[in-house]
Structures are given as structure tokens and as C-alpha cells.
N, C-alpha and C positions, 0 to 999 in steps of 0.2 A: 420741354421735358417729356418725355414718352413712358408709358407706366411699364413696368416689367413683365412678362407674359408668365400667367396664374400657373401654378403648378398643379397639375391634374392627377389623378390617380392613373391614368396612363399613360405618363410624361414617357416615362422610364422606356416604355415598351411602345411609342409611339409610330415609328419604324417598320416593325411587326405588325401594328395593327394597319396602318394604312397600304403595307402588303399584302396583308388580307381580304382589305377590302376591295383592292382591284384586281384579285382574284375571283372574289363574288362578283364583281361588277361583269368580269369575264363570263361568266357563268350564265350571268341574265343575258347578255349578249347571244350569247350559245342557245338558250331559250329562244330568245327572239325569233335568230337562226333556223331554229328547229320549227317553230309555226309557219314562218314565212315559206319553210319546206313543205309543209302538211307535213311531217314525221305523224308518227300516230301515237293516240292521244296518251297512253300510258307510256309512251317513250318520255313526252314533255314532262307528265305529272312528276313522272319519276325523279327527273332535272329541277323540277318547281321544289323539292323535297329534298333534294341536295342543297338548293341556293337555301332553304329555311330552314336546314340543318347549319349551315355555313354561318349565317345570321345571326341564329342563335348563343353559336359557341363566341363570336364577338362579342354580345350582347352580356353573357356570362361573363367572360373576361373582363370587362366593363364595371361589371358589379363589383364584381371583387377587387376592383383598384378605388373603386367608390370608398365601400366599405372598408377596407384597409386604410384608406387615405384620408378622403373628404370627411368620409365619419369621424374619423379618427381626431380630424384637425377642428369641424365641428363640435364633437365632445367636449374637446380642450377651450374653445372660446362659449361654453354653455347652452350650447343649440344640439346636442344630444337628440333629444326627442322631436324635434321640428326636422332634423336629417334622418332617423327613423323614418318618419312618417314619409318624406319625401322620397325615400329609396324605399319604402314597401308600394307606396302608391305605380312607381315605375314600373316594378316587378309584377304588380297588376295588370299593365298596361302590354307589358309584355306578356303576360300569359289568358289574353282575351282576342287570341289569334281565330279566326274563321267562326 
């Protein structure tokens, strides 16, 4: 018997996001590209700042299907506060960039 695959806060939009991200993936490519060029140095930064603009807004997306979803289904089985704490810690994590 095989278990059923979990349902995520970004089931829905699964699609999207994994289009996304091989969008970003493109982008570090292009990065890559661009050093192995010598392009010049604020040409790359500027690209390194796209790709973690690009990142970000995933990342965002993310939350918010967390938070809509996972929290929400957590609430309901009484771990409220233990998914709180687990999605503030992320969001931490996420913003202790450089």
C-alpha cells in the first residue's frame, strides 16, 4: 500500500512555482555565464539581485500557502502555537541574509 502524497500549501499552485524556479535557475546560469565572461562587476551584482529578488518572492509565496494552509490545518489538530513558532523561526531564517 503506498501513502497518498501530503497536501502542501502550495499544492494548488505547484506548477507555477516549479516554473519559477527554473526560471531562477536560468538566471544563476546567466550569472555564471556573465563571470566566466569577466562582464563587469556591477553588471553581475546587479543579476545576483535579480536572482534574490526572484527568490524572495517564492519564498513569500511560500509563506503564504504555509500560513493559509499548514497553519490553518495545524490550528485545527491543536499545534497552533508549535506552527507559529515554526513559521516565525523560517521567516527569521529567511531574513538573516548577508
Amino acid at each position: 500500500m503506498t501513502t497518498p502524497t501530503p497536501i502542501r500549501g502550495y499544492t494548488a499552485s505547484k506548477d507555477q512555482l516549479l516554473a519559477r524556479l527554473r526560471r531562477i535557475e536560468g538566471q544563476v546560469r546567466g550569472v555564471e555565464k556573465m563571470v566566466d565572461e569577466d562582464r563587469y562587476c556591477i553588471d553581475v551584482l546587479t543579476q545576483i539581485s535579480a536572482v534574490q529578488a526572484a527568490l524572495d518572492k517564492v519564498a513569500l509565496g511560500l509563506l503564504d500557502g504555509h500560513a493559509r494552509h499548514c497553519m490553518h490545518e495545524g490550528a485545527a489538530e491543536g499545534r497552533a502555537d508549535e506552527m507559529a513558532t515554526e513559521m516565525l523561526a523560517a521567516v527569521g531564517r529567511l531574513m538573516k541574509r548577508g
